[in-house]
C-alpha positions as CSV (number, residue, x, y, z in Angstrom):
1,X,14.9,51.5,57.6
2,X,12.1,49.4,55.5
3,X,12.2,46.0,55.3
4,X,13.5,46.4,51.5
5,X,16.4,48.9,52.7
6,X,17.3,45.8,55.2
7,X,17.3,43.1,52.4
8,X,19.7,45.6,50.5
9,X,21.9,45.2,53.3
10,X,22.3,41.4,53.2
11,X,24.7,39.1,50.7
12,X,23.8,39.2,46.8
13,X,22.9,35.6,47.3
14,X,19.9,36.6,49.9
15,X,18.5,39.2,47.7
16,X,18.9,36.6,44.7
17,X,16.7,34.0,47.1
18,X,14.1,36.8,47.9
19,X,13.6,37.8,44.6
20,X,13.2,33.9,43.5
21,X,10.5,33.6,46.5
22,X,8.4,36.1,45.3
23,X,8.3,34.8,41.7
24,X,7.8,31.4,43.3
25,X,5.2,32.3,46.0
26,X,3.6,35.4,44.3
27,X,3.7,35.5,41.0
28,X,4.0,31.7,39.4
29,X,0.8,30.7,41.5
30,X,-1.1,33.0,39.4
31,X,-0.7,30.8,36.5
32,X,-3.1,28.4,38.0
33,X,-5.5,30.4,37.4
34,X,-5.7,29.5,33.7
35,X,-6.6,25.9,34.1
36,X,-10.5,24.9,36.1
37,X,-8.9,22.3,38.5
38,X,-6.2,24.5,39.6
39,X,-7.9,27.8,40.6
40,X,-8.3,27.0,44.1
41,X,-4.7,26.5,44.4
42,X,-3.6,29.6,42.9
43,X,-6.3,31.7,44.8
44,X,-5.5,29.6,48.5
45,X,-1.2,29.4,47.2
46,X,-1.9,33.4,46.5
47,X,-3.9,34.3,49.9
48,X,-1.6,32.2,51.8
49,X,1.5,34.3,50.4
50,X,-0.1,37.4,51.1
51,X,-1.0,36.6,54.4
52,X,2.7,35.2,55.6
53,X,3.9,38.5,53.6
54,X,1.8,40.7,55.8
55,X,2.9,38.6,59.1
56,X,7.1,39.4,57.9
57,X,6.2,43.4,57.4
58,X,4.2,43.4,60.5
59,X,6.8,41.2,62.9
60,X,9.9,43.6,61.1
61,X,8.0,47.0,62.5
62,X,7.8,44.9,66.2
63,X,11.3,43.8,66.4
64,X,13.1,45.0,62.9
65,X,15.2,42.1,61.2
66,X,15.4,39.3,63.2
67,X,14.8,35.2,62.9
68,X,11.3,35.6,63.7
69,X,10.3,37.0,60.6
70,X,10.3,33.1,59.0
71,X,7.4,32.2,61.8
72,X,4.3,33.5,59.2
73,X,5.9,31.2,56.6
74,X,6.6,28.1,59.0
75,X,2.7,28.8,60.3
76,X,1.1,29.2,56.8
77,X,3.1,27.6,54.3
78,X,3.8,23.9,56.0
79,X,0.4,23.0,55.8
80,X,-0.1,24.8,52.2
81,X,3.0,23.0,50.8
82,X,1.3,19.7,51.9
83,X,-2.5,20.4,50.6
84,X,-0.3,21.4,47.5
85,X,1.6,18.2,47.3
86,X,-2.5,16.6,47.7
87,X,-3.5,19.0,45.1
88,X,-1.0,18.0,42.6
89,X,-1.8,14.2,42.9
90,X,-5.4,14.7,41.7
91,X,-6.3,13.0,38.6
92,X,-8.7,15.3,37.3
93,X,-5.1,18.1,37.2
94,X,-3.7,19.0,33.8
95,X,0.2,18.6,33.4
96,X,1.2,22.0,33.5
97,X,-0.8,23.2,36.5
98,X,1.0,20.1,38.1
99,X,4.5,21.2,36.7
100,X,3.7,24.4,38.3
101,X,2.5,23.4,41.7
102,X,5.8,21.1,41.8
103,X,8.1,24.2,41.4
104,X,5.9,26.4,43.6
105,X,6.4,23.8,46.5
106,X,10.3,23.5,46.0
107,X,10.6,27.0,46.7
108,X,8.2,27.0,49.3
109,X,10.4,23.9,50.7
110,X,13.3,25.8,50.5
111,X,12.0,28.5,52.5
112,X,10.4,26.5,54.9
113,X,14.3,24.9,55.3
114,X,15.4,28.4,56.0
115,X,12.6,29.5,57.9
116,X,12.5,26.5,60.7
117,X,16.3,26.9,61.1
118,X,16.0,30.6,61.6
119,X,12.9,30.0,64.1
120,X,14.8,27.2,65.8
121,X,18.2,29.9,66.0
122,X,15.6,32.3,67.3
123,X,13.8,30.4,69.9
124,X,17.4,28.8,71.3
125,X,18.3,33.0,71.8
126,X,19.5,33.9,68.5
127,X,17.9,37.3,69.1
128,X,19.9,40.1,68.0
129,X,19.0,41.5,64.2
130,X,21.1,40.7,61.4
């Protein structure tokens, strides 16, 4: 089973959330591309993703769908939601690049909420798959 056939398996409400993270984490950080001051922050924001992405698909073919697979997010997204949060602040950023990196780290906070609970579930023995 893929890691898509798994998510399939799980309430309406989860697939709901994952399809939110994407646009969130994926897709929305692309828009800072438009704007000078903000092109860092898309391109780190997009790398980031892709790299925590690649850490789920590789920790679901080790051990299939268990809490774990929140770790690549906890590990690369805490420190990018709080360079984000610095990012936003700057002066010299536009409104809507800042509008944008605000909803970008509410979902990644969201996540994160998720993702430290899980990890916290998993490390306490939580280890069976969903």
């Amino acid at each position: 089973m893929t890691l898509e056939e798994a998510i399939a398996t799980q309430p309406q409400w989860v697939q709901i959330w994952v399809n939110i993270l994407f646009l969130g984490a994926f897709v929305l950080p692309l828009a800072l591309l438009i704007w000078k001051p903000s092109r860092i922050a898309g391109l780190v924001t997009v790398a980031a993703s892709l790299l925590a992405g690649g850490g789920v698909y590789w920790i679901y073919g080790q051990l299939g769908y268990v809490r774990l697979l929140g770790l690549p997010h906890v590990i690369l997204w805490t420190p990018l939601a709080v360079w984000l949060w610095r990012q936003r602040a700057r002066p010299d950023m536009p409104a809507w690049p800042r509008r944008i990196i605000l909803m970008v780290c509410a979902v990644i906070a969201v996540s994160l909420a998720f993702d430290y609970v899980d990890l916290a579930r998993y490390l306490l023995g939580e280890r069976q798959p969903f």
